[in-house]
N, C-alpha and C positions, 0 to 999 in steps of 0.2 A: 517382562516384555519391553521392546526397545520402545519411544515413542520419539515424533519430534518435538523438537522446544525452540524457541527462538528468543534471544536473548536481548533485550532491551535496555537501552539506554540509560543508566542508574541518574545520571547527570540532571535528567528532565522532568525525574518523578516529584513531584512537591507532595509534602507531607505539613501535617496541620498537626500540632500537640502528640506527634510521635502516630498519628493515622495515619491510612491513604486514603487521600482523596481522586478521584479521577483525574485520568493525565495524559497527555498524548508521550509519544516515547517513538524514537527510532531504532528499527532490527537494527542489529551490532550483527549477529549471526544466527542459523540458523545449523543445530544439529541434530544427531539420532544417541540419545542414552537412556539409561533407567530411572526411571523417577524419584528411586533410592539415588541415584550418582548427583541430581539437581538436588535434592534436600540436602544431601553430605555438607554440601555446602566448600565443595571444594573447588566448583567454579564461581565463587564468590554468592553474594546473598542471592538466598533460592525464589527471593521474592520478585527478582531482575528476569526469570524464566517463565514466559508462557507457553502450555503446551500448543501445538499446533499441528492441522492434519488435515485429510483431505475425506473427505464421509466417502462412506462405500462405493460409492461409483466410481471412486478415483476421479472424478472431474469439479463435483461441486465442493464448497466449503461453509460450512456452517458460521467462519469467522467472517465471511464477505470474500477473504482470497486466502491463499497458501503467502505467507510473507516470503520477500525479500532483502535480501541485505539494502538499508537505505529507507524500505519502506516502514509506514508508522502503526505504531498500535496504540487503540483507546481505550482504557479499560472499563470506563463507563458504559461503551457501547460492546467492549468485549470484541472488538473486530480490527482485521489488519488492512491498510487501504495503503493506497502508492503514494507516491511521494508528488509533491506539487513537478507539473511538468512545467509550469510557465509559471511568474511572478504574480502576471493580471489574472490568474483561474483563480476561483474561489471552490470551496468545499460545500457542498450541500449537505441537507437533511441525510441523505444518501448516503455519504461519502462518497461522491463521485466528484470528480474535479469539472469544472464547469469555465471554458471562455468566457473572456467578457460581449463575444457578440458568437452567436451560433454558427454553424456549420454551413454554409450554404446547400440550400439541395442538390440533386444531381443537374449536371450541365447539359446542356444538347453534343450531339454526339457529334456533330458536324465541328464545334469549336472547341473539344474537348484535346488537350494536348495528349498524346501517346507514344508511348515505349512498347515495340512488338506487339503493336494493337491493342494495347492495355492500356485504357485510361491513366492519370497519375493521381494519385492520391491527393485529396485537400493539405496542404501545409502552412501551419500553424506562425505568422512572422509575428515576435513579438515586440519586433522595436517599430515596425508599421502598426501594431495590432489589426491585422487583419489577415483572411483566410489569401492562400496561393496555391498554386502547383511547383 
């Protein structure tokens, strides 16, 4: 049966006396083949493939996310997380990426800038480091 695997950065892995030890690594890509076709080893070593998927509901993921190309995997923690969106975020216990000053809460609606009566979005400046619209 087919499954996905997402293929990892062989470059980033660090090894100790021919071990693994835990290591962050970037998707290269993401495909659908046989478990036999990643062992074959004909897409290069089968130790660069993790499998990846989505549990039953089709929504959740047991690895933290469904990877994408760019994004990273830790194999200590066995889980794929996105890539830094900004310089200044840091990574949490979580793997969540985190600003250096949090989100403001929501605005009063009287000063709130709007597009077809739709508030705008908080946006992120990071050469200000601080939140905008």
């Amino acid at each position: 049966m087919a499954k996905y695997f997402a293929e990892i950065n062989p470059s980033e892995r660090i090894t100790e006396a021919g071990n693994l030890v835990p290591w962050d690594g970037t998707v290269l890509r993401v495909i659908v083949a046989e478990s036999d076709y990643i062992n074959s080893g004909r897409l290069g070593n089968s130790s660069n493939w993790v499998e990846c998927f989505l549990d039953e509901d089709g929504i959740t993921n047991s690895r933290k996310k469904y990877p994408g190309i760019g994004d990273n995997y830790n194999s200590a923690a066995d889980i794929f997380y996105p890539r830094q969106p900004y310089p200044s975020w840091t990574l949490d216990e979580n793997y969540d990426w985190q600003p250096p000053i949090p989100m403001p809460e929501e605005r009063k609606y009287e000063t709130v800038e709007r597009v077809n009566d739709m508030p705008l979005p908080w946006l992120w400046n990071e050469d200000a480091q601080s939140w905008g619209t």
